[in-house]
BAFI-3210 file (N, C-alpha, C; in Angstrom, 3 decimals, decimal comma, padded with zeros to 6 digits):
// residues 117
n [1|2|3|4|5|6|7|8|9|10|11|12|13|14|15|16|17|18|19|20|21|22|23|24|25|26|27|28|29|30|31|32|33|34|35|36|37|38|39|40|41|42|43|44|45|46|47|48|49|50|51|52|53|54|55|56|57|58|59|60|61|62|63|64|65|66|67|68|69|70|71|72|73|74|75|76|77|78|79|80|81|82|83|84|85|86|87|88|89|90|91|92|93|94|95|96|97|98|99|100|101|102|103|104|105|106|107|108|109|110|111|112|113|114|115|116|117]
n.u [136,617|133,616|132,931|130,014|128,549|126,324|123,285|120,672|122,408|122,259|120,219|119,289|120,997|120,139|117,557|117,804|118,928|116,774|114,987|116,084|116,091|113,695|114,136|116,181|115,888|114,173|115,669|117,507|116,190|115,574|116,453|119,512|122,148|125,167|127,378|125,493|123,894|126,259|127,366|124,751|124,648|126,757|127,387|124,549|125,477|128,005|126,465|125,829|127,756|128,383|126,270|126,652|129,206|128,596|127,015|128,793|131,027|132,831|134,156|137,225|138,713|141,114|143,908|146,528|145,771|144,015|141,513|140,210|138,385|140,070|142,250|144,511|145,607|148,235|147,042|148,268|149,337|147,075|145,683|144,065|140,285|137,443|133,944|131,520|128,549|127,660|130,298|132,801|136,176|139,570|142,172|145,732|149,280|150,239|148,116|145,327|141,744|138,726|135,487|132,054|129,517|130,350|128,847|129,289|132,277|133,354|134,756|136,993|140,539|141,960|144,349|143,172|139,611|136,940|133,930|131,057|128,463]
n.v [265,725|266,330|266,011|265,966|266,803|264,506|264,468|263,451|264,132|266,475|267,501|266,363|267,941|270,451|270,198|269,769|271,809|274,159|272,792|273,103|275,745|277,560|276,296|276,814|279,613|279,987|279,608|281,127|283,384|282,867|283,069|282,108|281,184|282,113|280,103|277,702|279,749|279,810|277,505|276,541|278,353|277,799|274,976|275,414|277,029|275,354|273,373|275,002|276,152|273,445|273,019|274,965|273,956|271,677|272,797|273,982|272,599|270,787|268,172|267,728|266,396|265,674|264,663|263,970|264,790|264,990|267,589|270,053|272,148|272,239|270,730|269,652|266,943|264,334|261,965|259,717|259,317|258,329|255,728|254,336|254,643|255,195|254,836|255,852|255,689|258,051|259,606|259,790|258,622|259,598|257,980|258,447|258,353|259,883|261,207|261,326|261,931|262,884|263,497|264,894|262,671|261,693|262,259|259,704|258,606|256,382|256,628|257,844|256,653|254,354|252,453|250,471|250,417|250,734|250,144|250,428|250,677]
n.w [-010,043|-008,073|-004,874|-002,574|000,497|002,272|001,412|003,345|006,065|005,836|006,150|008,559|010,616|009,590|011,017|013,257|014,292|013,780|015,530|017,876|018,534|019,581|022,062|023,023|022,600|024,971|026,894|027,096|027,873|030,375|034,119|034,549|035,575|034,302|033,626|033,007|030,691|029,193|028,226|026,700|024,913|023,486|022,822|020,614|018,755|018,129|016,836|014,836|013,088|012,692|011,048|009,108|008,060|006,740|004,432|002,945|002,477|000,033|-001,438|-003,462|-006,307|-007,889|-010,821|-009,247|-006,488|-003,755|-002,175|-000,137|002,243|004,111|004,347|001,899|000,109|-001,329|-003,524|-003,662|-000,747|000,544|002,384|003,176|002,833|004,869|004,924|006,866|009,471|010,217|009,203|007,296|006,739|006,173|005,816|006,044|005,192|006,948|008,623|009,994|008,941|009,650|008,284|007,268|006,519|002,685|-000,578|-002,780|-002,001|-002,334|-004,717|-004,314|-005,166|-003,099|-001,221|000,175|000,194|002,511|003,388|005,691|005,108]
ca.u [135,370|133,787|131,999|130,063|127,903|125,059|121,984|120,166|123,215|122,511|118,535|119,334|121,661|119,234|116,057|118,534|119,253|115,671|113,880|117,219|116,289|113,211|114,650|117,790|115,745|113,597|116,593|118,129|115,750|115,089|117,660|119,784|123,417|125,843|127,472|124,461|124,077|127,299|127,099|123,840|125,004|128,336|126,223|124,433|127,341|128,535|125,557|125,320|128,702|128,310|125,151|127,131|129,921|127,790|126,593|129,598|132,294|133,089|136,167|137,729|139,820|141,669|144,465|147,341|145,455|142,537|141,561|139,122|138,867|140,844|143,444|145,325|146,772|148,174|146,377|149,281|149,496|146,330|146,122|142,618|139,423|135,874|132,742|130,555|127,029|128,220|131,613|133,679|137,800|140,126|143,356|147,020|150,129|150,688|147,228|143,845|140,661|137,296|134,972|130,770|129,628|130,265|128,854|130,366|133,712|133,987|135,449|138,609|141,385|143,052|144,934|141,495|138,532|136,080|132,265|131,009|126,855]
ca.v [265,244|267,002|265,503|267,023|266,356|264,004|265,674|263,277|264,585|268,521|267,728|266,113|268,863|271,679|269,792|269,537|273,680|274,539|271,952|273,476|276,910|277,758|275,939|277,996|281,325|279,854|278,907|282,354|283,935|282,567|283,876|281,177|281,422|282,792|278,967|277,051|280,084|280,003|276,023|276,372|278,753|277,280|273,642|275,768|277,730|274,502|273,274|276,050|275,791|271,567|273,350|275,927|273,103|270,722|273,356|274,475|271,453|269,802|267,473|267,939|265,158|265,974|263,721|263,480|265,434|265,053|268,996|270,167|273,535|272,374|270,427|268,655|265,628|263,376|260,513|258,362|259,034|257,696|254,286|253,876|255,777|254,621|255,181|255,416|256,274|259,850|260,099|259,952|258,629|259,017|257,958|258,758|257,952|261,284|261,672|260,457|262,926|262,739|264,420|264,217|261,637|262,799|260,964|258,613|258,914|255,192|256,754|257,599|255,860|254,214|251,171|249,885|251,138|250,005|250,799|249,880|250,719]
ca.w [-009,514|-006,818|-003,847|-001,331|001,743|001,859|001,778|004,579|006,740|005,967|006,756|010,135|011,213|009,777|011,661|014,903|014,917|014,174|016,419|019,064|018,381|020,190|023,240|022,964|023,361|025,771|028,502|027,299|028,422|031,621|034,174|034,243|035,824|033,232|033,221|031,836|029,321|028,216|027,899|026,310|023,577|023,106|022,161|019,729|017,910|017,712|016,129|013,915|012,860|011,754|009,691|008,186|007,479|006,093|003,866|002,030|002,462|-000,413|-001,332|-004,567|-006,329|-009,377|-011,076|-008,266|-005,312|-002,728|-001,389|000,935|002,778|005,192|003,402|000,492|000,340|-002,760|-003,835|-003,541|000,315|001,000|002,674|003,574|003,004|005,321|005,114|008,264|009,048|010,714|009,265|006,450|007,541|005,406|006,682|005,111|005,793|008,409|009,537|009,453|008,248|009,688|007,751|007,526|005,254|001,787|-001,537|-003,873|-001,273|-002,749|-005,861|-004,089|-005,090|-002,137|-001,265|000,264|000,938|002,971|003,598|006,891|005,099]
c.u [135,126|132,660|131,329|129,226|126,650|123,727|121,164|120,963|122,803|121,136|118,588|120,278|120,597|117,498|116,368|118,316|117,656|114,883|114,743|116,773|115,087|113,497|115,738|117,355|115,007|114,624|117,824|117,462|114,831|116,521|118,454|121,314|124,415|126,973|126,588|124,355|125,342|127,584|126,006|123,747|126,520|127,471|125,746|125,000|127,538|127,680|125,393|126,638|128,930|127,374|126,349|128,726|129,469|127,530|127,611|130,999|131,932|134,709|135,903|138,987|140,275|143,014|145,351|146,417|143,907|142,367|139,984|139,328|139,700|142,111|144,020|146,095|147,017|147,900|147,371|149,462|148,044|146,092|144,753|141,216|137,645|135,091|131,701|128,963|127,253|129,582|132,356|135,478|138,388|141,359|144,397|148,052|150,887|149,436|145,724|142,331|139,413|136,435|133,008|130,570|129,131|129,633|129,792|131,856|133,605|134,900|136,673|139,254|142,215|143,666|144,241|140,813|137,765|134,841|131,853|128,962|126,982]
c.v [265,939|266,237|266,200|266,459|265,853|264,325|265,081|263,951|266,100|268,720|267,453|267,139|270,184|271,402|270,369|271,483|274,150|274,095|272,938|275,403|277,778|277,421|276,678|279,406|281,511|279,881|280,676|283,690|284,492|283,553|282,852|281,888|281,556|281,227|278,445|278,221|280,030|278,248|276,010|276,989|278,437|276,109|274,362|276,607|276,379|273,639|274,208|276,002|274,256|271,994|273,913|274,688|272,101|271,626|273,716|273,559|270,688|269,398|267,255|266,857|265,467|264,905|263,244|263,796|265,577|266,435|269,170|271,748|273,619|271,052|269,551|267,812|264,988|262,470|259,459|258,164|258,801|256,313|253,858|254,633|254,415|255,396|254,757|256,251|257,871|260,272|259,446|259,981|258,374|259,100|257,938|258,513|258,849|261,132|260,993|261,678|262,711|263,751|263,789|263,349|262,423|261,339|260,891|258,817|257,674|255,139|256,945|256,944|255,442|252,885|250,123|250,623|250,164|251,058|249,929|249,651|250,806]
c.w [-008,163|-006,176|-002,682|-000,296|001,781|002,453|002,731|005,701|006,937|006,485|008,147|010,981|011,227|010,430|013,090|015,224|014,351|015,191|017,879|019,166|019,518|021,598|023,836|023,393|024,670|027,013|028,351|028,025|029,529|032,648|034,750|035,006|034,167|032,634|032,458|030,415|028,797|027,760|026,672|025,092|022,970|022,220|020,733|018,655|017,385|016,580|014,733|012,849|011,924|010,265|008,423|007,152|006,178|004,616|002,578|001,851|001,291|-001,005|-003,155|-004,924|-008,022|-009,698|-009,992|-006,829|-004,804|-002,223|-000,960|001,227|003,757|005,140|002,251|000,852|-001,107|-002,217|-003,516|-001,767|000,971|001,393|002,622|003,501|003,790|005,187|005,692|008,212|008,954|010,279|008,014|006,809|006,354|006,203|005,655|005,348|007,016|009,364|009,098|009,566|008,998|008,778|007,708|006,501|003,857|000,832|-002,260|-003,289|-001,940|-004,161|-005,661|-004,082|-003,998|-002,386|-000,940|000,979|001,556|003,419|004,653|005,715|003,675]
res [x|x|x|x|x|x|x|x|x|x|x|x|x|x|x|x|x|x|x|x|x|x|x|x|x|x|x|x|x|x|x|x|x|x|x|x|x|x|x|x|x|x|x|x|x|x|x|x|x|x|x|x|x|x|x|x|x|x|x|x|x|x|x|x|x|x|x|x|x|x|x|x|x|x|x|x|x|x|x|x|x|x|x|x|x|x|x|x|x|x|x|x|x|x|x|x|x|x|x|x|x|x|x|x|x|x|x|x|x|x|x|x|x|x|x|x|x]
***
């Protein structure tokens, strides 16, 4: 089963870096101390970056194992999986996951889930 990123999530990120974008060339191309620009395009990188995440993240769940692009875990070491407005936690018995909110995460088998929405 594959899950991936919920599409209000990928519209409010790709509203954020267009609505951010004209502002971005505007303050770049003022003359601005080389701090604020490097603040000011760091922010948007970073921005651009959540897009580009959003865009191509999805979580993969096959019979023993949860995988992602950024890692695998077995199903059995899962303790807890939430689901928040902005965030997706799954927690494990090593480490705990944030991720953006993905759909149907309530299909993961854990020990309990919980949904905050």
């Amino acid at each position: 089963m594959v899950m991936r990123v919920k599409k209000w999530y990928k519209l409010l990120i790709l509203s954020s870096v267009i609505s951010s974008t004209p502002v971005v060339l505007y303050l770049f191309s003022l003359q601005l101390s080389s701090l604020v620009l490097f603040l000011v395009m760091s922010s948007y990188a970073g921005l651009l970056l959540l897009l580009v995440e959003s865009l191509i993240l999805k979580l993969e769940v096959s019979n023993s194992e949860l995988s992602t692009i950024y890692f695998s875990v077995p199903l059995s070491d899962i303790i807890e999986v939430e689901d928040g407005l902005f965030a997706t936690k799954i927690r494990t018995r090593w480490r705990v996951y944030r991720l953006p909110p993905m759909e149907n995460i309530h299909m993961i088998p854990g020990k309990t889930s919980k949904s905050r929405f």
